[in-house]
C-alpha positions in Angstrom: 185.4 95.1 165.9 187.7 94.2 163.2 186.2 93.1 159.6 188.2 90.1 160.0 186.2 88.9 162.5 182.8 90.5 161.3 183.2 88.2 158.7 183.9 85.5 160.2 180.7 86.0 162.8 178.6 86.3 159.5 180.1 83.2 157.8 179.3 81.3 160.7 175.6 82.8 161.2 174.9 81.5 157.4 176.7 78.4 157.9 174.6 77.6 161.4 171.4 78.6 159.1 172.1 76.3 156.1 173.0 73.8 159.1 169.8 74.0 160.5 167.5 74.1 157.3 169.2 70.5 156.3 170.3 72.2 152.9 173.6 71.1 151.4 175.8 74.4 151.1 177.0 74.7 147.2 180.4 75.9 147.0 181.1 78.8 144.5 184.2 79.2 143.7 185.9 82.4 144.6 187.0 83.6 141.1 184.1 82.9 139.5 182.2 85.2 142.1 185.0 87.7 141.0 184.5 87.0 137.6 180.7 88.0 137.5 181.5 91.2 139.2 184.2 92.2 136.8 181.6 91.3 134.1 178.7 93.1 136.1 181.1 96.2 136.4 182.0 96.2 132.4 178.5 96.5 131.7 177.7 99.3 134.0 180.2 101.0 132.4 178.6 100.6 129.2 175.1 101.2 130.1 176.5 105.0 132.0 178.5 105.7 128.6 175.3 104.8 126.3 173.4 107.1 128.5 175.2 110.1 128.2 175.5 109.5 124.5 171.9 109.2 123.7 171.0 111.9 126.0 174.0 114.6 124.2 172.2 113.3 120.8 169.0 114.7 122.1 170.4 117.7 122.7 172.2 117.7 120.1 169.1 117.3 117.8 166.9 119.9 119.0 163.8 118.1 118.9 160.7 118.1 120.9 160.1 114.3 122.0 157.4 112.7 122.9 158.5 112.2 126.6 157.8 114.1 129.3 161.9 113.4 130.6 165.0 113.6 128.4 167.5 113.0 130.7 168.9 109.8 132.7 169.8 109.2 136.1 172.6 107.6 136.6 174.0 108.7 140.4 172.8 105.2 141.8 174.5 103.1 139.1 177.8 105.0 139.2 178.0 105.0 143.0 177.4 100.8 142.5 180.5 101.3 140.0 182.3 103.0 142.6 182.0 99.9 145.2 182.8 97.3 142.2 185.6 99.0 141.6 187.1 97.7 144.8 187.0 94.4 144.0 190.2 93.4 145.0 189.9 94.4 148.6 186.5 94.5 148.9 185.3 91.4 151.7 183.9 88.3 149.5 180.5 88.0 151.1 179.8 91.5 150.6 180.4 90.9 146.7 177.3 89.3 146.0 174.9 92.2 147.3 176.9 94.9 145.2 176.8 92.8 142.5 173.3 92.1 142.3 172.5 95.9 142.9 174.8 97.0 140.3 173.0 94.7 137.8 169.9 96.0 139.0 170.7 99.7 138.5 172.3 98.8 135.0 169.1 97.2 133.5 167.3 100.2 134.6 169.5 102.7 133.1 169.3 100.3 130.1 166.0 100.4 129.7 165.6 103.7 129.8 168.1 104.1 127.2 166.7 102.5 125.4 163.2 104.0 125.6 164.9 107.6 124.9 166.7 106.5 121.8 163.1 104.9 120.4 161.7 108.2 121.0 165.0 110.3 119.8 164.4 108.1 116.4 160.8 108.3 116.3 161.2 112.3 116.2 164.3 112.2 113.9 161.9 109.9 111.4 158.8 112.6 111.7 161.2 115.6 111.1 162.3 113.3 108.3 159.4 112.3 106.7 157.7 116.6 107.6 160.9 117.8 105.5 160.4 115.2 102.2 156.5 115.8 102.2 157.2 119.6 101.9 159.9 118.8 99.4 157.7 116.9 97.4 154.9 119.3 97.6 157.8 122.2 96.7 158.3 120.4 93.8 154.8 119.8 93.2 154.3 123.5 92.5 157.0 124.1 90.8 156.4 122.0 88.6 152.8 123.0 88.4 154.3 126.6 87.7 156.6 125.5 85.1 153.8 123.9 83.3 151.2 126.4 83.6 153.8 128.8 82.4 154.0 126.5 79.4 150.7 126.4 78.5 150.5 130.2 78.6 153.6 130.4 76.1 152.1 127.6 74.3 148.5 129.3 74.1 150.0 132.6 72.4 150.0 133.4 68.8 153.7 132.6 68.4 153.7 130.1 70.8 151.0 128.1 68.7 152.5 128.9 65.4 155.9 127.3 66.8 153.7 123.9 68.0 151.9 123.9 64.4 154.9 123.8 62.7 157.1 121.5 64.5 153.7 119.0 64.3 153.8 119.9 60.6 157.3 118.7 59.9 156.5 115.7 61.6 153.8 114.8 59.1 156.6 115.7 56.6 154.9 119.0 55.2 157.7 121.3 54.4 157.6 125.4 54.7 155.1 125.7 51.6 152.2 123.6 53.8 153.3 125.8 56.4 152.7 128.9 54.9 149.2 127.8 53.8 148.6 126.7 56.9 149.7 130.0 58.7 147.3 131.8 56.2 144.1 129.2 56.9 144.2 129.9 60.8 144.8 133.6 60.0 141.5 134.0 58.3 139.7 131.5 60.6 140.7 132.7 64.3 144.4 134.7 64.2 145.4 131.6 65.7 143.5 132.3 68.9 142.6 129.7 71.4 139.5 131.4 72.8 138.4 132.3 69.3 134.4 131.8 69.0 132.1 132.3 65.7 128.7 133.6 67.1 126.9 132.8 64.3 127.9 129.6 63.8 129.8 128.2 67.0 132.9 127.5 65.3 135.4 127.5 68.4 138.9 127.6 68.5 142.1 128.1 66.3 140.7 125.4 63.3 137.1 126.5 64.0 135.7 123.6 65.3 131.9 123.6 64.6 131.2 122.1 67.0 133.7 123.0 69.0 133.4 119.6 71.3 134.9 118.0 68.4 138.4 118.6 69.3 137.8 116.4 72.4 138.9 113.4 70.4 142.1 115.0 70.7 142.3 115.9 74.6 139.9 116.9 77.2 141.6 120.3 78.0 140.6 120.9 74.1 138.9 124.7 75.6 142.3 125.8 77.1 144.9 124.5 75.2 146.2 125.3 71.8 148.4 122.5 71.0 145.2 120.0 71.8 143.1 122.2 69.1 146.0 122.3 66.8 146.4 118.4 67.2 142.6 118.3 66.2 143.0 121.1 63.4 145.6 118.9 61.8 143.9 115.7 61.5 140.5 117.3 60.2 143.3 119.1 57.7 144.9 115.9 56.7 141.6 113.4 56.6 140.0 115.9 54.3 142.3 117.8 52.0 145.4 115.9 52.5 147.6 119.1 53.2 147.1 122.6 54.2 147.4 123.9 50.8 144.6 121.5 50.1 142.7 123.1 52.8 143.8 126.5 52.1 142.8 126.0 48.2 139.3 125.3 49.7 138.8 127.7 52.0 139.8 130.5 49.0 137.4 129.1 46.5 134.6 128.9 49.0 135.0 131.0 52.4 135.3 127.9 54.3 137.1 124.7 54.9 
């Protein structure tokens, strides 16, 4: 039977049925029927190309989603782009049907193209965020190393000399103080950190007694020189003025 007159037997089976049911037929008007599918088609289009683009980006990324499926199926809606693609010859009341499916297949694909590019950026944010916490915590220990390597430099005889006398200059005492003061710590501990006085409990480079004392100055007071030389300083300076004052002291009676 020719399609001429298939068509023509179905237009006349709807228009019998609309007849019967007492419903006024609503004419559409053949270009905007057309005009929809073009539309419907353009969209397919873009929903196939956004698929294959978000699924090469998985790929492409390497990364273990949290989806049991990475790829997308899109055979049904490209075989629906196939029959809108004969629009032009393609029987009128037959357009509506492919239309519809074609828009049906689309929001599918979208949706799922969607839901893989939620998970492709969930995974790409994790890997993110993994690689800047281990940064940070690289840094972290570095910098931990960098400053326990200063406090051991620091906690040396040279290393402590070197903080004593840049924290002398500050308090304007020139190279004489300095030399007094070199020549105090010398007698009282060698300008040792861990220094300790048995008979008496004097502790650290100035000879804290207590030792506790020197907390004033910093809670690490035990393990770091520059807090006891801090300390040292003060005591020196509140009660002989300078470390030749102190030194003076200490040479006239054993102590200071």
């Amino acid at each position: 039977m020719a399609l001429g007159i298939v068509a023509g037997l179905v237009l006349s089976t709807a228009a019998t049925a609309v007849a019967a049911s007492g419903i006024q037929p609503q004419a559409v008007p053949i270009a905007s029927i057309t005009d929809q599918a073009r539309a419907t088609l353009s969209e397919a289009r873009v929903a196939v190309a956004a698929a294959d683009v978000v699924v090469d980006d998985v790929t492409a990324s390497g990364l273990v989603l949290d989806t049991a499926d990475t790829t997308i199926d899109t055979a049904d809606l490209v075989a629906a782009i196939d029959d809108l693609a004969t629009i032009e010859v393609m029987p009128l009341f037959l357009l509506p049907d492919v239309v519809e499916t074609a828009a049906d297949e689309t929001a599918e694909v979208v949706a799922e193209t969607q839901a893989l590019r939620g998970a492709l950026d969930t995974a790409v944010a994790e890997k993110k965020a993994a690689e800047e916490a281990a940064a940070a915590a690289e840094q972290a220990r570095l910098e931990a190393e960098a400053a326990a390597a200063a406090l051991a430099a620091a906690n040396t005889v040279e290393g402590a000399q070197a903080t004593a006398a840049r924290m002398a200059a500050e308090r304007g005492w020139g190279s004489g103080e300095l030399s007094c003061l070199v020549s105090l710590w010398n007698r009282e501990s060698g300008w040792d950190y861990q220094a300790y006085n048995d008979l008496s409990g004097a502790t650290g480079i100035p000879q804290s007694l207590p030792g506790d004392k020197m907390a004033s100055a910093g809670a690490d007071w035990q393990t770091n020189a520059t807090t006891q030389i801090i300390w040292g300083l003060d005591y020196i300076a509140r009660g002989y003025g300078s470390p030749c004052g102190a030194w003076g002291h200490s040479q006239a009676t054993g102590w200071y």
